[in-house]
N, C-alpha and C positions, 0 to 999 in steps of 0.2 A: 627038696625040690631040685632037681638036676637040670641041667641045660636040653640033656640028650632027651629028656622026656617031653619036654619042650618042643623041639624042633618035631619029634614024632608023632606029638599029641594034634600041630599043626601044620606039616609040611603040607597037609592038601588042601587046607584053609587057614594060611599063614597068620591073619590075622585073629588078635586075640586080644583080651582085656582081664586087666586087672581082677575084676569080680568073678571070673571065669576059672582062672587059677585058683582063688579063696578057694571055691568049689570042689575043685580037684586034689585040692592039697590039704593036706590037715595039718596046717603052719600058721604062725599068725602073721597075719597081714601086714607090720611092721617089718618082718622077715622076709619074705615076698616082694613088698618093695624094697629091699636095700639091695634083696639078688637083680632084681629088675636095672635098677639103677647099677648097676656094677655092670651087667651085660651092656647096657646100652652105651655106658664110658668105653668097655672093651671094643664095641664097633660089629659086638655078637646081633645086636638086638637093633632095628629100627622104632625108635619113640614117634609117635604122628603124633599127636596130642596127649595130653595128659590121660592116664588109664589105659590107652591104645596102643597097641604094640605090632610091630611086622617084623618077621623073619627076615633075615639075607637071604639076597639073591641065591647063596650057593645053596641054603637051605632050604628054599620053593620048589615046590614041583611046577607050580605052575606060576607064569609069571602074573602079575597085577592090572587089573586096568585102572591107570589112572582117574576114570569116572566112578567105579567100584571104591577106589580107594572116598573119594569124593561125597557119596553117598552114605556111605562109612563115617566118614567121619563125624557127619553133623545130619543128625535125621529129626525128624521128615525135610528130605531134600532133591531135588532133581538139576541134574545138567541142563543149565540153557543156556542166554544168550548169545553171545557168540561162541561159546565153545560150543552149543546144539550146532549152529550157524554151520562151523570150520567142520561139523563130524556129516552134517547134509551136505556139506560141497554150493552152499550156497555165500559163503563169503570164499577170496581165494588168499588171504593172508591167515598165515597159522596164529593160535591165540597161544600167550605164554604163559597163560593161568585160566586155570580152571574157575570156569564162571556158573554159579549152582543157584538156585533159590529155594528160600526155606518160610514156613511159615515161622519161625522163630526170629529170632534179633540176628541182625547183621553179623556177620561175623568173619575171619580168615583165618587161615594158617599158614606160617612160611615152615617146608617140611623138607627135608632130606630127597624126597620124590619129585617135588613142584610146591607150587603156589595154589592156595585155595583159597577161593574167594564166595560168600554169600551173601545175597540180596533178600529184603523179605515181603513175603507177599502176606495178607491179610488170607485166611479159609477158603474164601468164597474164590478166592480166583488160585487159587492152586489147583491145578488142573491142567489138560491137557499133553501130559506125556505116558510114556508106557516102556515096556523093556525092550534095550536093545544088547548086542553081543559083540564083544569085540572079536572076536573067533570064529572061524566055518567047523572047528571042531565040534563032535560030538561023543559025547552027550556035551553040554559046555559045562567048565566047570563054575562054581559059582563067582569067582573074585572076574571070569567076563561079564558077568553081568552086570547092568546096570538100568537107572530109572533116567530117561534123556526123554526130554523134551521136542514133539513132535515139529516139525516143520512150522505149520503157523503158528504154534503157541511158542515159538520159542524166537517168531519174530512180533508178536503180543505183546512177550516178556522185556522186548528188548526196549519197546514203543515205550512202554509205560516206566520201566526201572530208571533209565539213560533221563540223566534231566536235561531241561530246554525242551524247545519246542521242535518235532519234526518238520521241518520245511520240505520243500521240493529240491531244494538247493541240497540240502543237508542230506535228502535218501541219495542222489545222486551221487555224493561225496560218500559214498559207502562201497560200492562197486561190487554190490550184488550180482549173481551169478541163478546161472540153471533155475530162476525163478518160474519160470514157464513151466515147468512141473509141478507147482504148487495149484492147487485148486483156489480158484476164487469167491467159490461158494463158501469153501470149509475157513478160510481166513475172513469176510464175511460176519458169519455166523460166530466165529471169535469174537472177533471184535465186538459185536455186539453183547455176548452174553459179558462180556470184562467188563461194560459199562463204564468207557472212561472217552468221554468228549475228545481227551490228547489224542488216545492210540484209533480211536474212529478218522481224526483227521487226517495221521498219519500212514492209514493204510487206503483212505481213499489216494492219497497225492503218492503211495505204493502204484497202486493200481494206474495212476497215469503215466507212470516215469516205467514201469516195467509190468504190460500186459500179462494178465496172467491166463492160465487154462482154465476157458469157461468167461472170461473177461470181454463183452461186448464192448 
């Protein structure tokens, strides 16, 4: 297993894993890992997690989205609360870690790219997000994509994950933004299908501190 078949086998989807090589190579996996481990001391290789690997920048064709990476890392997982928050333009401070939730156990990563952080949520409320693109390129490639959390479920996600109680004081001390494009039907109908007495009180005392569209 050579480096250069490496970088070629993924320059256009830099990421790869361990079990993926086994595949391709008819080496034994002991072997595998000690080239793996050798490249990534040399500064050839980005390690994300155990088994995960990403190419150098100089070897990408194309660069990463940090939410791609995110998603990647720990699946089933989606981008939300304030990192959905900071990608809607609805909070106006940048987040310095990527904030995901998963139906699996808690988890993080401190990695060479950023910080990765996950929350977890129970089946039944995993829901509401869909793909979004970090690119106007087309066709996009696939490391822009990602699975992010839609506008109100990702201030759902925030109600319910973030412990303590939402108060009126305490949404106010958030300095939310461009909320007036959110529908108030569709945050509504969240809250209700999430069934959680917290995140219902917290997006009524929403609804009074920041009107939304469709908000009588």
């Amino acid at each position: 297993m050579k480096f250069d078949a490496i970088r070629q086998t993924f320059q256009d989807r830099p990421f790869f894993e361990t079990r993926e090589l086994a595949m391709l190579f008819d080496e034994p996996s002991s072997q595998i890992q000690a080239r793996l481990s050798r490249w990534v001391s040399q500064d050839r290789l980005i390690q994300l997690r155990r088994g995960k690997y990403l190419l150098r920048p100089a070897d990408r064709r194309q660069e990463a989205s940090l939410y791609f990476v995110s998603n990647y890392l720990y699946r089933p997982s989606y981008v939300s609360l304030l990192s959905a928050l900071e990608f809607h333009g609805l909070i106006p401070e940048a987040v310095g870690v990527v904030q995901a939730v998963t139906t699996r156990r808690r988890n993080h990563w401190e990695t060479p790219l950023g910080r990765f952080h996950y929350q977890s949520l129970d089946r039944s409320r995993f829901w509401g997000y869909r793909e979004y693109t970090s690119t106007p390129v087309t066709p996009v490639p696939l490391q822009a994509r990602f699975l992010l959390a839609v506008p109100e479920k990702a201030l759902i996600d925030l109600f319910y994950l973030y412990p303590g109680e939402w108060t009126r004081e305490r949404i106010e001390e958030m300095r939310f933004q461009n909320l007036d494009e959110l529908s108030h039907d569709q945050l509504l109908l969240a809250a209700v299908r999430f069934e959680s007495p917290k995140v219902r009180r917290a997006v009524d005392f929403l609804t009074e501190v920041f009107p939304l569209r469709g908000c009588e």
